[in-house]
BAFI-3210 file (N, C-alpha, C; in Angstrom, 3 decimals, decimal comma, padded with zeros to 6 digits):
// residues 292
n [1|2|3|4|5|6|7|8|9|10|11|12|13|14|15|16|17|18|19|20|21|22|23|24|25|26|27|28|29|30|31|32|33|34|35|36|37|38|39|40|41|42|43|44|45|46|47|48|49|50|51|52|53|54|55|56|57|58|59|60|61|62|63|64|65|66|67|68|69|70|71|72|73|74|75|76|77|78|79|80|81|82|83|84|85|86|87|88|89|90|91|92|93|94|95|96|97|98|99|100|101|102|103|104|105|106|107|108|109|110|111|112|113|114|115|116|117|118|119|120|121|122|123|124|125|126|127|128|129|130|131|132|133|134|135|136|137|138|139|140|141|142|143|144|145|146|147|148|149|150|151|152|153|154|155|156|157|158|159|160|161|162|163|164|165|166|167|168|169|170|171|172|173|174|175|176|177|178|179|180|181|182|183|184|185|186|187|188|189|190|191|192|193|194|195|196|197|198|199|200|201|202|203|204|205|206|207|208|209|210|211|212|213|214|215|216|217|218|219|220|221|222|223|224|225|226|227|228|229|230|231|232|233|234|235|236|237|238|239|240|241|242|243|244|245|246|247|248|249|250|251|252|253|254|255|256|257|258|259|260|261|262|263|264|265|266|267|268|269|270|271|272|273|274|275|276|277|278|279|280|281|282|283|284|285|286|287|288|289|290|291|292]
n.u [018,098|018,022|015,348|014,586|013,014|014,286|016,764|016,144|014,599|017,166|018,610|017,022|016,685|018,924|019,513|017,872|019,310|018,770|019,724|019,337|018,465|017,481|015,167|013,473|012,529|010,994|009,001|008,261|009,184|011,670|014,963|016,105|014,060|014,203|016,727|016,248|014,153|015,653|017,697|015,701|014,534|012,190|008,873|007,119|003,914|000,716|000,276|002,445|004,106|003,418|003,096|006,396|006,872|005,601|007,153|010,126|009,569|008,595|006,704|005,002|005,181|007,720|008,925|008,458|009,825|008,134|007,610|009,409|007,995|006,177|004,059|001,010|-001,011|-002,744|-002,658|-000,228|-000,039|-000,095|-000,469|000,993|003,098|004,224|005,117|007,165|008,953|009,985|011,517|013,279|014,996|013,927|012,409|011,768|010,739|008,644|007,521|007,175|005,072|003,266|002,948|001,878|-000,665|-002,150|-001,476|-002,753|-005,660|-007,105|-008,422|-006,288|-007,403|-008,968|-006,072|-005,086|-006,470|-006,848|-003,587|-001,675|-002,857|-003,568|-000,776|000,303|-000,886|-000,620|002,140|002,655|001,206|003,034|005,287|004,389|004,283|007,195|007,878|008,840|011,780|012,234|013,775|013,030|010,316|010,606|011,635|009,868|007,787|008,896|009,092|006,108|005,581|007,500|005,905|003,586|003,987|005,029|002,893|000,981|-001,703|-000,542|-001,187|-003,679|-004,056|-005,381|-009,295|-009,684|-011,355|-011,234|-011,327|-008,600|-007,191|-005,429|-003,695|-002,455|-000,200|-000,719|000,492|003,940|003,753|004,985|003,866|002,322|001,245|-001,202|-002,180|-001,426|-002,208|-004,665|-004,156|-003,582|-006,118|-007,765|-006,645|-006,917|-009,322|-009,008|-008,860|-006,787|-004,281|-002,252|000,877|001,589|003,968|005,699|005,624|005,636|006,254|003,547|003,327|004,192|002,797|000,545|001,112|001,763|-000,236|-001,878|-000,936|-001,283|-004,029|-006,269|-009,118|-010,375|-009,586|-007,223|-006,181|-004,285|-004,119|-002,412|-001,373|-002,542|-004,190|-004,756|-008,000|-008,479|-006,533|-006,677|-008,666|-008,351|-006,412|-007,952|-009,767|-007,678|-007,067|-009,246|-009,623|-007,511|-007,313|-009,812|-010,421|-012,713|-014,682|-013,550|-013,782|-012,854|-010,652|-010,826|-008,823|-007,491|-006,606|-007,144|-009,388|-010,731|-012,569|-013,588|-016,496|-018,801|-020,083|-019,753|-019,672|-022,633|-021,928|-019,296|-017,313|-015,929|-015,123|-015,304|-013,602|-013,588|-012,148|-010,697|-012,171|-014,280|-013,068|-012,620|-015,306|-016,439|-015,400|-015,598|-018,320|-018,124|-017,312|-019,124|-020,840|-020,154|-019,846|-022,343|-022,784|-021,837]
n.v [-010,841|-008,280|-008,583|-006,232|-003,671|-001,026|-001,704|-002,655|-000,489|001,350|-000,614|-000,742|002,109|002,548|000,901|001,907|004,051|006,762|009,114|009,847|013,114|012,790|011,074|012,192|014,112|013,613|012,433|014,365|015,178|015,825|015,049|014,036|012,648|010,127|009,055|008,921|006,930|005,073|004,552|002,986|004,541|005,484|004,771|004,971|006,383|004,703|005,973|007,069|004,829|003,181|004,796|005,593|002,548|002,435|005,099|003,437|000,799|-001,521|-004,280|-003,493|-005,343|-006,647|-004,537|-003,874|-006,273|-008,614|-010,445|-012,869|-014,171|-015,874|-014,633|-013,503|-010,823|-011,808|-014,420|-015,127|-013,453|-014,892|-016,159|-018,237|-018,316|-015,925|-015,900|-017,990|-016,363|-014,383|-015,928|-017,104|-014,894|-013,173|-010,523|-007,917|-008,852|-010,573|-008,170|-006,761|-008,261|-008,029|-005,092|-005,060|-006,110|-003,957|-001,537|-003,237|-002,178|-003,593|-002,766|-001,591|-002,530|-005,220|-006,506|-006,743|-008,693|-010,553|-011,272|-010,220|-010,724|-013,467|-014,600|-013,607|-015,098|-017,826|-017,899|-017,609|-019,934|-021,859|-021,374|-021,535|-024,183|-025,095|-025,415|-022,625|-020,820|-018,280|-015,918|-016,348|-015,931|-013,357|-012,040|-012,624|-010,355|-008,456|-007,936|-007,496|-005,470|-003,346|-003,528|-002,614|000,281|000,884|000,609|002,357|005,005|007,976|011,078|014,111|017,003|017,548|018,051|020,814|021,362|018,805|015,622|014,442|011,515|009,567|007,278|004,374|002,259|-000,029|001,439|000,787|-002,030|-003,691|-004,527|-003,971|-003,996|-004,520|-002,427|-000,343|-001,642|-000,601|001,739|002,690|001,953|003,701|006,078|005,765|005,776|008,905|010,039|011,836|010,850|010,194|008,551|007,067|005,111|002,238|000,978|003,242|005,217|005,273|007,804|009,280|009,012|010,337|012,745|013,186|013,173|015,361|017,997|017,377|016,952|015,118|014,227|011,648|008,363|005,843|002,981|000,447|-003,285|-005,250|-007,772|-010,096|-008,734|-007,241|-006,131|-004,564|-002,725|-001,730|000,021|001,997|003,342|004,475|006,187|007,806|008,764|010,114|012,223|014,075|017,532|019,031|016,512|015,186|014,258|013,038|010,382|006,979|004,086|001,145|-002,158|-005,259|-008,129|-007,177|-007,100|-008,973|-009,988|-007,220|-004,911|-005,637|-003,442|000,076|001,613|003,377|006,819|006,795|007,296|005,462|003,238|-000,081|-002,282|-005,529|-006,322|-005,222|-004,387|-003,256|-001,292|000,009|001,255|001,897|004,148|005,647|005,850|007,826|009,523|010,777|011,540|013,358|015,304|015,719|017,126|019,469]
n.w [-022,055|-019,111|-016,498|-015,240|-015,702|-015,408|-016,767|-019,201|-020,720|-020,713|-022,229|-024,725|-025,339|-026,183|-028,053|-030,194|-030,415|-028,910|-027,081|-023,665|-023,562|-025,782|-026,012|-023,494|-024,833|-026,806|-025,217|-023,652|-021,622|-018,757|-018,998|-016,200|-015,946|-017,005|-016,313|-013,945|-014,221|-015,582|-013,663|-011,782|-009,957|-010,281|-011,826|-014,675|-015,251|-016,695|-019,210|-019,852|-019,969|-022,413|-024,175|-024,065|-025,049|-027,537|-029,091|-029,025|-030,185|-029,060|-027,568|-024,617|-022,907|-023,089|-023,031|-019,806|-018,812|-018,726|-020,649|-021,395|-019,567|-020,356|-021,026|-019,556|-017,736|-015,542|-015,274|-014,536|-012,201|-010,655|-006,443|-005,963|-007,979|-007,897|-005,160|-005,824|-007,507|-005,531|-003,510|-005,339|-005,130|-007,627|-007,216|-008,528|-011,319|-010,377|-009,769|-011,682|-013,080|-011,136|-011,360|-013,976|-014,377|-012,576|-014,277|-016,580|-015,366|-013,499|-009,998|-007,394|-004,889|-005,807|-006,850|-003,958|-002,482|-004,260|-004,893|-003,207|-000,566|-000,333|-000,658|001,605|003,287|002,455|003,282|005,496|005,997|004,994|006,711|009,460|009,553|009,132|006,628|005,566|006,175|008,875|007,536|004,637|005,269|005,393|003,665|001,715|003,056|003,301|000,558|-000,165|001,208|-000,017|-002,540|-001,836|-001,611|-003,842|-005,253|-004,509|-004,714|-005,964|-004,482|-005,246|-004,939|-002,043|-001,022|-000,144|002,387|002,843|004,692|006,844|007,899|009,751|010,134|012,101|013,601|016,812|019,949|019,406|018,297|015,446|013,170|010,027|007,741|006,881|007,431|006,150|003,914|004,166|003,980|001,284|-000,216|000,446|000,151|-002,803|-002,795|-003,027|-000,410|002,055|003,770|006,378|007,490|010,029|010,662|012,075|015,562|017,300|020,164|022,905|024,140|022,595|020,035|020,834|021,083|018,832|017,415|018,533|017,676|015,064|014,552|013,329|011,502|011,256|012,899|012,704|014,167|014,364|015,269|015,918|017,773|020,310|022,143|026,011|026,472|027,686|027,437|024,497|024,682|026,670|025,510|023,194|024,624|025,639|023,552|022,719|024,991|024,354|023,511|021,294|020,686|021,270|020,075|017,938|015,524|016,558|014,897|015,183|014,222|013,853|015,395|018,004|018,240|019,752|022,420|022,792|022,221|019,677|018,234|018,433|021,275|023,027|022,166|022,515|020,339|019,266|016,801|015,473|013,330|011,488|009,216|006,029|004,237|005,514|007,375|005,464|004,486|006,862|007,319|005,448|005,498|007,550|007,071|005,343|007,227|008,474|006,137|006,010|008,248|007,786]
ca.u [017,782|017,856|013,837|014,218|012,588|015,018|018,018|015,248|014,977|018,271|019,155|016,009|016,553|020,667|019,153|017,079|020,091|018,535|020,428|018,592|017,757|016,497|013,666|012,884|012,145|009,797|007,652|007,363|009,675|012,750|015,868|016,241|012,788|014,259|017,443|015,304|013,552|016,924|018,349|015,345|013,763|011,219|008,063|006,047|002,942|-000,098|000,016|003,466|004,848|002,446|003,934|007,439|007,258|005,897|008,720|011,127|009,244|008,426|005,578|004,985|005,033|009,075|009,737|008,559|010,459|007,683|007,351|009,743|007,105|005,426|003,224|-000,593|-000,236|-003,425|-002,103|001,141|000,140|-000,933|000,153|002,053|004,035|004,637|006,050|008,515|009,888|010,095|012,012|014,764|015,696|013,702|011,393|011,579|010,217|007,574|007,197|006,620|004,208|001,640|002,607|001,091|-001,987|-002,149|-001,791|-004,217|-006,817|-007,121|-007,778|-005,669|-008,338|-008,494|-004,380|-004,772|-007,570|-006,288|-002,591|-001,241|-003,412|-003,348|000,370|000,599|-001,804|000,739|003,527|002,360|001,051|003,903|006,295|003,999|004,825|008,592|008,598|010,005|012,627|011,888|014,122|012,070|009,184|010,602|012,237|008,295|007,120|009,478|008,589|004,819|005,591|007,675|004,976|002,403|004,740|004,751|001,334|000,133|-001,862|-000,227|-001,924|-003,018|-003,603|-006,662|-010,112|-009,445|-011,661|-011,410|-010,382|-007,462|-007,415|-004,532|-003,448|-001,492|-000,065|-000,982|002,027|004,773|003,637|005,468|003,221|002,290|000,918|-002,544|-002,760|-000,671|-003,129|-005,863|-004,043|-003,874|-007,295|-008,504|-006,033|-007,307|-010,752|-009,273|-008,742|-005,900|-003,689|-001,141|000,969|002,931|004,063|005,666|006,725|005,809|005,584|002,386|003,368|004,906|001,525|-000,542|001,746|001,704|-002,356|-002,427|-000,108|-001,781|-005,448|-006,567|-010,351|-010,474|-008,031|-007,443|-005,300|-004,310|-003,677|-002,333|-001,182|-003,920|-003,809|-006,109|-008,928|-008,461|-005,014|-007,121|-009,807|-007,549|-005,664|-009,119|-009,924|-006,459|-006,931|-010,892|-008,987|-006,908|-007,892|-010,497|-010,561|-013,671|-015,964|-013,050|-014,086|-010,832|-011,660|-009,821|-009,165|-007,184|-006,880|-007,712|-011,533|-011,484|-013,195|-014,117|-017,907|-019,137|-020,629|-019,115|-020,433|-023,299|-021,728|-017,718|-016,959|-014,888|-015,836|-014,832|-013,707|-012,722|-011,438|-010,050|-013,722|-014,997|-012,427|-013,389|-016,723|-016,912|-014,321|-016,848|-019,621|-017,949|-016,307|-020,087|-021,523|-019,153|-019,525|-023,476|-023,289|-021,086]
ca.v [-009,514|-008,314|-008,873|-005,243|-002,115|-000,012|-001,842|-002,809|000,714|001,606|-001,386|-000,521|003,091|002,428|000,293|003,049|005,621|007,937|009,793|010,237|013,900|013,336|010,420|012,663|015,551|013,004|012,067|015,697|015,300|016,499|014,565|013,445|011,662|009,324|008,917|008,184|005,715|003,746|004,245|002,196|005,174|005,748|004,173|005,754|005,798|003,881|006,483|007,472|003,742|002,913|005,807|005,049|001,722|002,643|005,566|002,176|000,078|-002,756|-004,376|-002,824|-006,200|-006,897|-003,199|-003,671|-007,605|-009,647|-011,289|-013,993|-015,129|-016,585|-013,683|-013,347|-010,509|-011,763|-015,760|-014,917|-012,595|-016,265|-016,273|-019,384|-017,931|-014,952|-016,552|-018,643|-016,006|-013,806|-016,996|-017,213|-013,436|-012,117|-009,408|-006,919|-009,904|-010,225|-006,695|-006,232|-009,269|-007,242|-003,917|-004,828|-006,169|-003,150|-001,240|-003,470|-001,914|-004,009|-002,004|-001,841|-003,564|-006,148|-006,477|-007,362|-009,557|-011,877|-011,302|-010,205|-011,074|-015,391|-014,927|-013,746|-016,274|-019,268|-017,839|-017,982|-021,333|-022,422|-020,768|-022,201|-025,964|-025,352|-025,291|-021,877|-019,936|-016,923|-015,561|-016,603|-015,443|-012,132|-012,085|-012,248|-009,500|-007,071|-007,667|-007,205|-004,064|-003,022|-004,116|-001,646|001,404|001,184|000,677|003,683|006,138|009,710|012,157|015,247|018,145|017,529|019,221|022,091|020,849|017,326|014,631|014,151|010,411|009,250|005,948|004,503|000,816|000,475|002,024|-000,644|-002,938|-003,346|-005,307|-003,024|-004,251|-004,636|-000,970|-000,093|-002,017|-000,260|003,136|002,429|001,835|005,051|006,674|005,130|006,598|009,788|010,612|012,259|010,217|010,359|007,223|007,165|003,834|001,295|001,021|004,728|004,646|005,531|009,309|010,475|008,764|011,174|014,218|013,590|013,355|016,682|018,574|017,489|017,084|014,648|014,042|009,991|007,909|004,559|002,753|-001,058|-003,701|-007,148|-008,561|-010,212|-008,145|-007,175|-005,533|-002,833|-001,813|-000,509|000,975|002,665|004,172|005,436|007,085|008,785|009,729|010,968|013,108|015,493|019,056|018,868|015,168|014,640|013,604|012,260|009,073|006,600|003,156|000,027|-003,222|-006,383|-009,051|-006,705|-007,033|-010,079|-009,493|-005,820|-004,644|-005,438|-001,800|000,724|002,184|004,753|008,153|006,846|008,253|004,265|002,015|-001,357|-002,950|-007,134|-007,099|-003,850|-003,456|-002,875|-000,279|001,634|001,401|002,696|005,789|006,397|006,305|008,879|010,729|011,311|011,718|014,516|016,017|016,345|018,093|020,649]
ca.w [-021,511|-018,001|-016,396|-014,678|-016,321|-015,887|-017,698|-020,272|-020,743|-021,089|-023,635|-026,028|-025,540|-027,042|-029,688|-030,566|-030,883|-028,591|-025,678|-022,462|-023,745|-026,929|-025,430|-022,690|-025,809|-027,556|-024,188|-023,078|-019,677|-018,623|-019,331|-014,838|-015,611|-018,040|-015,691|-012,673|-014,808|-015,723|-012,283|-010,710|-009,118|-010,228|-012,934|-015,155|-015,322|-017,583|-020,333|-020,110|-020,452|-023,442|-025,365|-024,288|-025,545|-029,095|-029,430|-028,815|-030,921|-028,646|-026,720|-023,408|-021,471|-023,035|-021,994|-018,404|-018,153|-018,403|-021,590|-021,228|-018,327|-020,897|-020,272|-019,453|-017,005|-014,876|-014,934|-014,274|-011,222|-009,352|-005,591|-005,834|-008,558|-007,284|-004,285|-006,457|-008,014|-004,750|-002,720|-006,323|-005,537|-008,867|-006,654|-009,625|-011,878|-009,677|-009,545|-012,864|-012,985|-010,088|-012,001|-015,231|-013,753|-012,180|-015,903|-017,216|-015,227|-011,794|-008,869|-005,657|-003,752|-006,132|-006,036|-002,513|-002,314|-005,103|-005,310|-002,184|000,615|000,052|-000,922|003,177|004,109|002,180|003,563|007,367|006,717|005,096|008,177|010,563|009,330|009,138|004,970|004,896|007,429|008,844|006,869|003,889|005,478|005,801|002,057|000,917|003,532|003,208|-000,817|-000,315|001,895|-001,532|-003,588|-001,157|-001,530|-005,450|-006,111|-003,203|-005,483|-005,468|-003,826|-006,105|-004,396|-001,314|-001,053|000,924|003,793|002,894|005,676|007,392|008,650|010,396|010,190|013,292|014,874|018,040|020,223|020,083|017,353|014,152|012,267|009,381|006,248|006,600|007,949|004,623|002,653|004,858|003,521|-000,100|-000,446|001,581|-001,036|-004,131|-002,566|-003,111|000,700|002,379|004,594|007,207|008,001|011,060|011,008|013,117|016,719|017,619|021,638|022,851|024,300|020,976|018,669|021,522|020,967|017,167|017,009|019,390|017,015|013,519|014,964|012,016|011,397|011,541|013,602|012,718|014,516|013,577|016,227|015,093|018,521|021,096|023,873|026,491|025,718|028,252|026,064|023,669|025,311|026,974|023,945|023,128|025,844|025,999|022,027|023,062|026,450|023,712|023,472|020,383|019,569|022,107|019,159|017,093|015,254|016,221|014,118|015,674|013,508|013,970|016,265|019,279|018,599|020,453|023,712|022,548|021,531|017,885|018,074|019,559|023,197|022,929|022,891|022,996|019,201|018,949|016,112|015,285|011,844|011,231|007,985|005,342|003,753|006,756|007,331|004,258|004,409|008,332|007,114|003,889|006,544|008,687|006,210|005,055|008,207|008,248|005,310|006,206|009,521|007,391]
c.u [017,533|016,261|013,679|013,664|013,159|016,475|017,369|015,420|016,315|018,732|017,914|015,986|017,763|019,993|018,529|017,583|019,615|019,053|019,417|017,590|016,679|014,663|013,040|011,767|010,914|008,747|007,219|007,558|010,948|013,675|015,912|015,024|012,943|015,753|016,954|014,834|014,993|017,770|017,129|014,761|012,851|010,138|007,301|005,032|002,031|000,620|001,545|004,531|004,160|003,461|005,449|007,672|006,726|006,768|009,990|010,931|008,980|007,118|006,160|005,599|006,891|009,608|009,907|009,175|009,647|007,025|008,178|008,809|006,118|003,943|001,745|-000,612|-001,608|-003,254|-000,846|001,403|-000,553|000,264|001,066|003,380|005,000|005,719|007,362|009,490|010,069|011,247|013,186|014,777|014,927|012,247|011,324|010,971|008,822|006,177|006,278|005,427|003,057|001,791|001,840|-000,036|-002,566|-002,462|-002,461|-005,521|-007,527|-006,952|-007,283|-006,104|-008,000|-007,178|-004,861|-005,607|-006,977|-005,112|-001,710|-001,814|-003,205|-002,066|000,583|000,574|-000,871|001,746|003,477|002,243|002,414|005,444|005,822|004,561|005,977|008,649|009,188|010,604|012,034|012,593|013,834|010,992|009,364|010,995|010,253|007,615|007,385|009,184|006,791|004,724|005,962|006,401|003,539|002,509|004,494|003,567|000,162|-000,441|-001,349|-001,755|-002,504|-003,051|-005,765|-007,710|-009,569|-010,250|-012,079|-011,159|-009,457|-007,880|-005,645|-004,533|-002,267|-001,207|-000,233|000,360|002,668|004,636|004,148|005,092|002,141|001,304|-000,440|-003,334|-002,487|-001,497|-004,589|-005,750|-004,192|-004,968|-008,059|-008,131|-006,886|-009,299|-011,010|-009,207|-007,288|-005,760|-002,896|-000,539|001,765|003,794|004,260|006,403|006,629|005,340|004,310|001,907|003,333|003,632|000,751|-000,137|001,901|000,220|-002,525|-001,815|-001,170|-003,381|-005,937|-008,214|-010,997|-009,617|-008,264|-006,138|-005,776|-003,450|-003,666|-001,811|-002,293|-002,982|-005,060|-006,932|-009,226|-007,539|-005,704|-007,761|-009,429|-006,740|-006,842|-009,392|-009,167|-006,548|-007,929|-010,303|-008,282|-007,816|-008,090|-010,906|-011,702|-014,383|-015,325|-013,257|-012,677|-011,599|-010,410|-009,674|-008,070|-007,372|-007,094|-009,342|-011,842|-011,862|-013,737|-015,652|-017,627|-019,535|-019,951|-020,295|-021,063|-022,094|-020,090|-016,840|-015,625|-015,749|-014,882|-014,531|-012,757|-011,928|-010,653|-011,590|-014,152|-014,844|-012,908|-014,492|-017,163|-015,901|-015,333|-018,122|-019,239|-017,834|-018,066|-020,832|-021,391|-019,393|-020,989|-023,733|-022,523|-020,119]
c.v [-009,572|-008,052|-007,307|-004,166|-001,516|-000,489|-002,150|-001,553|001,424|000,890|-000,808|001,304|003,207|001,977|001,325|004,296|006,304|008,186|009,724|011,605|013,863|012,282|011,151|013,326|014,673|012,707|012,996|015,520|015,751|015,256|013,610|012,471|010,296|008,333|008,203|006,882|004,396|003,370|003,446|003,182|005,884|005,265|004,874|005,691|005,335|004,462|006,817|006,272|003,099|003,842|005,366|003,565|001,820|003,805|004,360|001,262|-001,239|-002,986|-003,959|-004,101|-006,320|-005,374|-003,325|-005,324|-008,642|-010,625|-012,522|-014,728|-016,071|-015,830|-013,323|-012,541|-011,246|-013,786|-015,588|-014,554|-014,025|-016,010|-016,954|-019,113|-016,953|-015,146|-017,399|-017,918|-014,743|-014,808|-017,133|-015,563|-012,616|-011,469|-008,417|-007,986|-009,076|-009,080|-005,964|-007,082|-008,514|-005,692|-003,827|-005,263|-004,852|-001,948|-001,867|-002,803|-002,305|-003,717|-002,579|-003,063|-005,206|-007,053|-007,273|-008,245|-010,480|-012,193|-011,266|-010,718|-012,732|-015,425|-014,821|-014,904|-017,543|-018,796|-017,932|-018,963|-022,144|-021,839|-021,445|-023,649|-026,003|-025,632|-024,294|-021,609|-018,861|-016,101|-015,238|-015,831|-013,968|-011,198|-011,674|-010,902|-008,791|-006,921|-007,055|-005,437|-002,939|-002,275|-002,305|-000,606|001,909|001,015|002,259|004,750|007,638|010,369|013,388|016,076|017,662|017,955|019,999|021,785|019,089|016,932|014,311|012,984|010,296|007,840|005,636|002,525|001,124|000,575|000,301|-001,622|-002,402|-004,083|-004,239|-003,147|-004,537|-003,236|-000,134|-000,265|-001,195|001,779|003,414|002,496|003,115|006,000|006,732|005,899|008,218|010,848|010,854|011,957|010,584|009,129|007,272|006,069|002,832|001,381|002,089|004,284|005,575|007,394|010,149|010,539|010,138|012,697|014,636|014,039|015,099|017,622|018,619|017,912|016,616|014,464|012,691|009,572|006,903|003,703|000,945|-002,184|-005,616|-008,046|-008,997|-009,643|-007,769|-006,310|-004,255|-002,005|-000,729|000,070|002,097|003,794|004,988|006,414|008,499|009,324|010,609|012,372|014,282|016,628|018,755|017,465|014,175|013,490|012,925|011,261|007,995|004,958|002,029|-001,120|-003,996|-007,316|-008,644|-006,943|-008,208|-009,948|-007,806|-006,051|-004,992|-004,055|-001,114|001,468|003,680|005,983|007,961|007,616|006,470|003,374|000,682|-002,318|-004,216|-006,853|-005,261|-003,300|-002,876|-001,318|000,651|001,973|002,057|003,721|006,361|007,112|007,523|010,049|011,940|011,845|013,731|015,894|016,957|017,082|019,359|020,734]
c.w [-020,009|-017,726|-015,777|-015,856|-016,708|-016,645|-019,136|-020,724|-021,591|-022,387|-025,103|-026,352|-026,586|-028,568|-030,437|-031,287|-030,059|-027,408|-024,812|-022,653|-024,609|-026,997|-024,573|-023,630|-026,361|-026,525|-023,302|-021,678|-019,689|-018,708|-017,413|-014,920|-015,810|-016,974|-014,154|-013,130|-015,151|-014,519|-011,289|-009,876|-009,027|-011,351|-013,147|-015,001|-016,461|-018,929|-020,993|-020,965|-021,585|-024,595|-025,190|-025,555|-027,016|-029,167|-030,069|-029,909|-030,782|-027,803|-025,402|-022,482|-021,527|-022,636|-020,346|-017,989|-018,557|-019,493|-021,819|-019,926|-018,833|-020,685|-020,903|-018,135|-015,596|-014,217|-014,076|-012,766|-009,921|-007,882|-005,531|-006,763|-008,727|-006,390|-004,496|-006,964|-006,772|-004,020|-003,999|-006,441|-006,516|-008,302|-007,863|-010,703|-011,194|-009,174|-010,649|-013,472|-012,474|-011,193|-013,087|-015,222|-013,285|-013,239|-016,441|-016,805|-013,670|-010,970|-007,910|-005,292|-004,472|-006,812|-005,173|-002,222|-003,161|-005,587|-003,583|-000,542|000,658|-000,447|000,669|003,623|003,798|002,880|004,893|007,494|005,783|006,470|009,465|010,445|009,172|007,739|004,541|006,154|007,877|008,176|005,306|004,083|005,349|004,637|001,359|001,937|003,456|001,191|-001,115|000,401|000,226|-002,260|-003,309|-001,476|-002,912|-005,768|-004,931|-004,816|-005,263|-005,138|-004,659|-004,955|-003,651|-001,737|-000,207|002,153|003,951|004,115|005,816|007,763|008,890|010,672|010,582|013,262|015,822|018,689|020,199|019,601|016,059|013,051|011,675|007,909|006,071|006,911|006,777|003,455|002,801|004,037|002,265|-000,494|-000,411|000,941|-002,584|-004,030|-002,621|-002,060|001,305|003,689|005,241|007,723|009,162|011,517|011,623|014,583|017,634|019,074|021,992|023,047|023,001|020,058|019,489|021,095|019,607|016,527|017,617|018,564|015,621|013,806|013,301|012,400|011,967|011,832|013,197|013,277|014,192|015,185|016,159|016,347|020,044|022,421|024,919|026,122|026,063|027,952|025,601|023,747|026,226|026,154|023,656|023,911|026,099|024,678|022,669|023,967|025,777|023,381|022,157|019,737|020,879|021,453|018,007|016,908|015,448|015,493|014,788|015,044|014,022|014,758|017,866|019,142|019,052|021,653|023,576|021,487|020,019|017,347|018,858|020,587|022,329|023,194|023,022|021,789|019,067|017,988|015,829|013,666|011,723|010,311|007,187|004,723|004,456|007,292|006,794|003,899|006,285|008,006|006,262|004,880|007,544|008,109|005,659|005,874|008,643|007,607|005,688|007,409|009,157|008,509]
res [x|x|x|x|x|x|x|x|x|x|x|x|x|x|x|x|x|x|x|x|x|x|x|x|x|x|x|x|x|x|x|x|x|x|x|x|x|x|x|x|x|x|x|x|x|x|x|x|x|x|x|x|x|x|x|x|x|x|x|x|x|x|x|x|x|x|x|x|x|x|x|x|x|x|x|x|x|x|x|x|x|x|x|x|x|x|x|x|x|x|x|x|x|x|x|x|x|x|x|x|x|x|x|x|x|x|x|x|x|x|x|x|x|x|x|x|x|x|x|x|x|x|x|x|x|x|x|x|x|x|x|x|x|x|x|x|x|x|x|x|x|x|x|x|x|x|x|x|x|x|x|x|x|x|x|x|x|x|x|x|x|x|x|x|x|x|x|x|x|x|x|x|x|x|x|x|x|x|x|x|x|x|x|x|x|x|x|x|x|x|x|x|x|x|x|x|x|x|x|x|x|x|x|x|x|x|x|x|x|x|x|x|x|x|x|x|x|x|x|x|x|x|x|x|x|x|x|x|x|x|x|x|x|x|x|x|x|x|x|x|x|x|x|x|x|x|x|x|x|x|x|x|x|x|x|x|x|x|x|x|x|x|x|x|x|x|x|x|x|x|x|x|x|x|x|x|x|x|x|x|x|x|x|x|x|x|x|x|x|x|x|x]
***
């Protein structure tokens, strides 16, 4: 059997006898849902793929691929193994490996903390020592980016005066995935995002913030630069018509030579790591909520 989902799918749906319409009719969706699902574009979710797979008559894990893995979905989901089967081409493997962790119950956060975050960390230090290519290296990043995309919680429908946050690179950096992981989270909390993602030059991010006028800025800054870059960027966010008292939140490898606190009175805070992140957005978001 093929390890993807959606040809899984398809073969257990045939075995089954049932057309495309008449499975849709039993899981209470429209016939394009079921089609999306075999074309790869799209996955159900918890409750939906549970019921699919009794309709079918099979365990969930050989519906979604991953029972020839010899499958334990929380062993299985090990970095190192991950990475093996990311480096032999089988990313949908893999995929379905973090997804059913994911359906077991394992939030986001902890995803990225014990699945994706020390799969980076091996893959830099194996790139740094010349054991993989960059090419390699870039085979596993553009999979974890993947990986970020499919596990993002939908959105339902905001509060009505909830938070806007805005989540930026700093202009001209295209290093992305920890601001991604920074969004997911902030999601999963239930908060309403904006991503603008990589590369944006610094005029256009200013003319995009002055246009939307988001609540919390966070901008992400993974290359060491000077310290007056980003204090600068601040400044010029702070300078837009209404975003005097805007909170902007700065994290990566710019906080070297920049305050641990931010400056009396500047409306700039500072966060090392992704907790940090979501715990100085929670803090604002509340700060917020109490000055009405």
């Amino acid at each position: 059997m093929n390890d993807s989902f959606s040809e899984n799918l398809k073969h257990y749906r045939k075995r089954a006898k049932l057309s495309q319409t008449e499975l849709a009719c039993k899981l209470g969706v429209g016939q394009t849902s079921i089609a999306n699902y075999e074309g790869n574009l799209r996955f159900p979710d918890r409750e939906r793929l549970i019921t699919m797979a009794r309709i079918l008559s099979i365990p969930v894990d050989t519906l979604i691929g991953t029972a020839k893995e010899g499958y334990n979905e929380f062993s299985a989901a090990d970095p190192a193994h991950i990475m093996q089967l990311l480096l032999s081409g089988r990313q949908e493997t893999a995929w379905n490996i973090i997804n059913a962790v994911f359906l077991a119950g394992k939030r986001q956060t902890a995803i990225q903390e014990e699945i994706l975050i020390p799969l980076l960390h091996k893959t830099g230090d194996l790139w740094s020592s010349g054991k993989i290519s960059v090419a390699e290296e870039h085979v596993i990043s553009n999979a974890v980016d993947d990986f970020l995309e499919r596990l993002r919680v939908p959105m339902t429908i905001p509060a009505p005066n909830g938070p806007l946050i805005i989540c930026s690179a700093f202009p001209g950096e295209s290093h992305i995935l920890g601001l991604k992981m920074l969004r997911n989270r902030l999601n999963e909390q239930g908060w309403q995002t904006v991503f603008t993602g990589a590369s944006a030059p610094e005029n256009d991010l200013l003319l995009f913030l002055q246009r939307l006028h988001g609540d919390v800025i966070l901008i992400s800054v993974t290359l060491r630069r000077d310290p007056r870059e980003v204090i600068s960027l601040t400044e010029k966010i702070h300078a837009l018509k209404g975003y005097q008292k805007r909170p902007v939140i700065i994290g990566g490898a710019a906080l070297t030579g920049l305050p641990a606190e931010p400056v009396p009175g500047s409306y700039t805070w500072y966060a090392a790591d992704l907790q940090t992140g979501v715990e100085t957005v929670a803090r604002l978001v509340r700060n917020m909520e109490e000055a009405g």
